[in-house]
C-alpha positions as CSV (number, residue, x, y, z in Angstrom):
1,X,3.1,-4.5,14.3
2,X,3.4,-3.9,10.9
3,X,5.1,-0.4,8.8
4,X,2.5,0.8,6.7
5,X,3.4,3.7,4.5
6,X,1.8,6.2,1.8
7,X,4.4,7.6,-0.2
8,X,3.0,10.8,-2.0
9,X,4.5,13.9,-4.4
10,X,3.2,16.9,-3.8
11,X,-0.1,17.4,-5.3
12,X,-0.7,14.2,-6.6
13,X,-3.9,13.6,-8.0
14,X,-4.2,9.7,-6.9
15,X,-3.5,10.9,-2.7
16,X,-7.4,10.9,-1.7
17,X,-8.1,7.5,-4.0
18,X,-4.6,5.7,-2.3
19,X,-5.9,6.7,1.4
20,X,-9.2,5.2,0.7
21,X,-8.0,1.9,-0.7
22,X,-5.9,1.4,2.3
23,X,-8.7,2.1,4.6
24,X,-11.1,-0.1,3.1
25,X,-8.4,-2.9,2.6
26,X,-7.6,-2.6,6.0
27,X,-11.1,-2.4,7.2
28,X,-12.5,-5.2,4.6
29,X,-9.4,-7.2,6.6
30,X,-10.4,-6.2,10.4
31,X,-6.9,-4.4,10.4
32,X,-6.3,-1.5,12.5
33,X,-3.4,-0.3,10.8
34,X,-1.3,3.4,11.4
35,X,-0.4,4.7,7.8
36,X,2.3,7.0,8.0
37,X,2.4,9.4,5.2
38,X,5.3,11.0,3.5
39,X,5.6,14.0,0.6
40,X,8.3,14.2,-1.2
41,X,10.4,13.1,-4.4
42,X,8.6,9.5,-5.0
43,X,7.0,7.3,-7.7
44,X,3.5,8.4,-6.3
45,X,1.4,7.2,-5.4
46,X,3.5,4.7,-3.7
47,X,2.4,2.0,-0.9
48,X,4.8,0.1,1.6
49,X,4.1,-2.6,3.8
50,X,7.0,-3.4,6.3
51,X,9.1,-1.7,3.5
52,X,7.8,-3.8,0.6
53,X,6.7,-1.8,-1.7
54,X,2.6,-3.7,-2.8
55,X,3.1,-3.4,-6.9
56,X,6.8,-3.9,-7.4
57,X,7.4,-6.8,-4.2
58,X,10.7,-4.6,-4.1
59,X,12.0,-3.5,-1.1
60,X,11.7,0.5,-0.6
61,X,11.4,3.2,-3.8
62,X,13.7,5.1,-6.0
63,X,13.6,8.4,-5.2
64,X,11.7,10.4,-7.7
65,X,9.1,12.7,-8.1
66,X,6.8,11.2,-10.5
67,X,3.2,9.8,-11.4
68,X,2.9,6.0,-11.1
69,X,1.4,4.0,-13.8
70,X,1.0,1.0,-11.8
71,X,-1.5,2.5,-9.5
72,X,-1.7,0.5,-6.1
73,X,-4.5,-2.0,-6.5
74,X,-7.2,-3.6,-4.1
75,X,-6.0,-7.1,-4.9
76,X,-2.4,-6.0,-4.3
77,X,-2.6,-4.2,-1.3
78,X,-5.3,-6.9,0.4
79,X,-2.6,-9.5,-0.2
80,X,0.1,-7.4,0.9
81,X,-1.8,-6.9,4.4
82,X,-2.7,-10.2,4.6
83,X,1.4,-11.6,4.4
84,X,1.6,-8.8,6.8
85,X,-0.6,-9.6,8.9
86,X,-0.4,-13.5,8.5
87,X,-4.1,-13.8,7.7
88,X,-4.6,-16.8,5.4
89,X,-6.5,-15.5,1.6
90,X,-9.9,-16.5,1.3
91,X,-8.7,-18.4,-1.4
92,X,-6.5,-20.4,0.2
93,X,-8.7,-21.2,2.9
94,X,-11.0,-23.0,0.5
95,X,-8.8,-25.0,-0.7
């Protein structure tokens, strides 16, 4: 089972748009995932897979309370759950 986690400051203004993208990655994937979700001093909004973190490839965050630049993106976040999840891309099935 994979760790799936949404690392959030407090009051950050990307939360709602982060939960959404992993809920439709997930769904657009057939994954039932769990997301654990965490406030406190990170780059945020920040998302792990099995400790990865899906913009970076590094493993865990600095601890920090800050606003991320590099936003979580569908591509990331698809292929992170994918690797996780050892479904092959679309892409890589055509070929």
């Amino acid at each position: 089972m994979m760790n799936v986690e949404l690392l959030l400051a407090s009051d950050c203004p990307h939360a709602s748009a982060a939960r959404m993208l992993l809920a439709e990655c997930a769904d657009r994937l057939g994954l039932h995932v769990v997301v654990r979700e965490r406030i406190g001093e990170y780059p945020s909004p920040t998302i792990l897979i099995d400790g990865f973190d899906v913009m970076t490839g590094a493993a865990g965050t600095p601890r920090m309370q800050a606003c991320r630049l590099d936003v979580p993106t569908a591509p990331r976040v698809l292929a992170a759950l994918r690797d996780a999840a050892a479904i092959p891309s679309t892409r890589q099935a055509a070929s």
